[in-house]
C-alpha positions as CSV (number, residue, x, y, z in Angstrom):
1,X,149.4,-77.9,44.4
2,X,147.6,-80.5,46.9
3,X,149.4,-81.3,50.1
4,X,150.2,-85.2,50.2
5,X,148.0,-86.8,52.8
6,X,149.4,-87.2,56.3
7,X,148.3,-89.9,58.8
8,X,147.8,-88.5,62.4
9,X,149.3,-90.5,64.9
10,X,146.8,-91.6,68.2
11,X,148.8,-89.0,70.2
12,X,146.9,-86.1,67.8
13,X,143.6,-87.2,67.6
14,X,141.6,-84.2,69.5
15,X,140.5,-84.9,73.4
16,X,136.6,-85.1,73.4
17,X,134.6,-82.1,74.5
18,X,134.2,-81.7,78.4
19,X,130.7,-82.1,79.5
20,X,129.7,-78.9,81.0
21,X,126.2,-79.3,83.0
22,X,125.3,-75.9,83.5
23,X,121.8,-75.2,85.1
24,X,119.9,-73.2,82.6
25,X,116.2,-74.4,83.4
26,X,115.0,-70.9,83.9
27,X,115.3,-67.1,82.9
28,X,117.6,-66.2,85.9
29,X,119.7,-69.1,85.1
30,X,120.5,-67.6,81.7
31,X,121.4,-64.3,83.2
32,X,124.0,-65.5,85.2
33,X,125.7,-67.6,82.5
34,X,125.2,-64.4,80.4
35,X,126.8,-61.9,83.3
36,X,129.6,-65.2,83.7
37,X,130.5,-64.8,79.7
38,X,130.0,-61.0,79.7
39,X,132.8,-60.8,82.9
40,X,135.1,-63.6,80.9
41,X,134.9,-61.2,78.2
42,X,135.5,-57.9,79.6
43,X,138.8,-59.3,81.4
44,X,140.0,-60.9,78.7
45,X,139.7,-64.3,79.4
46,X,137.7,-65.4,76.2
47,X,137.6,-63.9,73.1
48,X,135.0,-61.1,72.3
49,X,133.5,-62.9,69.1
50,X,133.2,-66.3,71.7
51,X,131.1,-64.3,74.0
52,X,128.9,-62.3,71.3
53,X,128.0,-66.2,69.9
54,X,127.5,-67.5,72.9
55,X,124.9,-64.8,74.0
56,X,123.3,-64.9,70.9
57,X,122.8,-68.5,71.9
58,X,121.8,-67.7,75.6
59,X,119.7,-65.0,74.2
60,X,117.3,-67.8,72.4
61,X,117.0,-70.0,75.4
62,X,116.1,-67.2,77.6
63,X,113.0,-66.6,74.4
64,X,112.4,-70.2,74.8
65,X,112.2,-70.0,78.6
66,X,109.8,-67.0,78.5
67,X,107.5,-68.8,75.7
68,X,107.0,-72.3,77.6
69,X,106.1,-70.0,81.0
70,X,103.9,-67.8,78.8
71,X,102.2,-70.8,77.9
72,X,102.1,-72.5,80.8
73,X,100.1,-69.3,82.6
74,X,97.9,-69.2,79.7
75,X,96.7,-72.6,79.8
76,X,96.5,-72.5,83.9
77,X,94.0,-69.4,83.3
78,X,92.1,-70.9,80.6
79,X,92.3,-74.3,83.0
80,X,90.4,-72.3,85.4
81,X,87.5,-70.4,83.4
């Protein structure tokens, strides 16, 4: 059987998401927001399967970090041949 539709009222419409403007520009940016999770984890203070997604996620930008410098030396050396 289907629920009857309810109408939220303005007080339950959800808050928007906070803003968060974390520095993550390079790889040692990433490690710390990685260590940060890691120790929010370990202590309890966010749930293990939020801090395995959210490393997974770090994980990628630190790849993506790593392949723009890669690129960036190679083109300097073959700059300078």
């Amino acid at each position: 059987m289907k629920k009857p539709a309810t109408r939220t009222k303005p007080t339950d419409a959800p808050t928007p998401p906070v803003r968060l403007r974390l520095k993550l520009s390079s790889a040692e940016d990433v490690r710390r927001e990685l260590a940060r999770i890691y120790r929010e984890g370990k202590t309890g203070a966010r749930d293990v399967s939020d801090v395995s997604r959210l490393a997974n996620v770090l994980q990628i930008l630190a790849r993506c970090i790593e392949t723009g410098d890669l690129e960036r030396r190679i083109e300097a050396l073959e700059a300078s041949k």
